[in-house]
N, C-alpha and C positions, 0 to 999 in steps of 0.2 A: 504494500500500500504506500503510496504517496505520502508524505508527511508535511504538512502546513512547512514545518520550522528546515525542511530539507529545499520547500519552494524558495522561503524568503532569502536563505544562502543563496540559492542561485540567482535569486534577482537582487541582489547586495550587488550595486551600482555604486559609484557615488551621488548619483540624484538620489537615489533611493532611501539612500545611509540619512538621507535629512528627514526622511519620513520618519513616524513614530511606528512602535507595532502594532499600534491601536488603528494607524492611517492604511498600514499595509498589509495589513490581514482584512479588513474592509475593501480594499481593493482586490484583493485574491477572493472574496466573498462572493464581489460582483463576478471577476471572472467563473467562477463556480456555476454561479446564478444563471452566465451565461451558455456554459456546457449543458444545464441539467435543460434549458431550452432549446437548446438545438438538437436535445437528443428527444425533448417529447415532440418537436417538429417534426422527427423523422430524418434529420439529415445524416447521412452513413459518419461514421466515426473519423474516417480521412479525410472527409470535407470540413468537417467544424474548424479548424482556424481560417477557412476563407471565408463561409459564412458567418463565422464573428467580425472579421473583419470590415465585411460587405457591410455591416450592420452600425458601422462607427460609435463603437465604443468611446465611452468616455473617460476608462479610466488611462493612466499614463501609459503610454506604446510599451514602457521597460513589460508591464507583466504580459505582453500578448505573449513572451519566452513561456509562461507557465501555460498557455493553453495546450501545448501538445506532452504536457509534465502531468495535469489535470483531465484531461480528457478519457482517459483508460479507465482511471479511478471511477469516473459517474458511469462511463459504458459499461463497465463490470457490473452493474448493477442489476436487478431483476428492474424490470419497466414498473410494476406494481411500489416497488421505492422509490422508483424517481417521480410518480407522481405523485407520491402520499405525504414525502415528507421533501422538507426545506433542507437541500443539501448546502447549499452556501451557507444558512445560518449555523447547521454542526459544522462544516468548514471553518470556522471565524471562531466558534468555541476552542475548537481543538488547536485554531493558528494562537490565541489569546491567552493559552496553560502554557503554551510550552518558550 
């Protein structure tokens, strides 16, 4: 499994470094938020970073790095969990412990 605290390493930039954890695990939330949509969309799992991108996101260009880090994680999932529950919100719990 993917781990919040292994995405934020990778996206440790220095633009990033001015972020708090509070800013950047919010951002990782949205991108989250973004996967678990593009998979109740139906879009095949290779395509989601173009289709987020198509979609002009708002958060800063550094985390579109974690869409193909986070993308496995929500497709792994049985479809009945990614419509039931709020995966970005336990994403942001988990990025916030560690």
């Amino acid at each position: 499994m993917i781990r919040p605290a292994l995405v934020l390493a990778l996206l440790a930039t220095p633009a990033l470094a001015e972020d708090s954890k509070e800013v950047s695990c919010g951002y990782q939330a949205q991108v989250v938020a973004a996967i678990q949509q593009a998979r109740l969309d139906r879009v095949k799992e290779r395509d989601v970073p173009e289709a987020i991108a198509a979609s002009n996101p708002t958060w800063p260009e550094n985390y579109n790095a974690a869409i193909p880090l986070i993308t496995p994680w929500v497709y792994e999932k049985k479809m009945r969990v990614v419509r039931q529950n709020d995966l970005s919100e336990a994403w942001k719990e988990v990025c916030l412990a560690n």
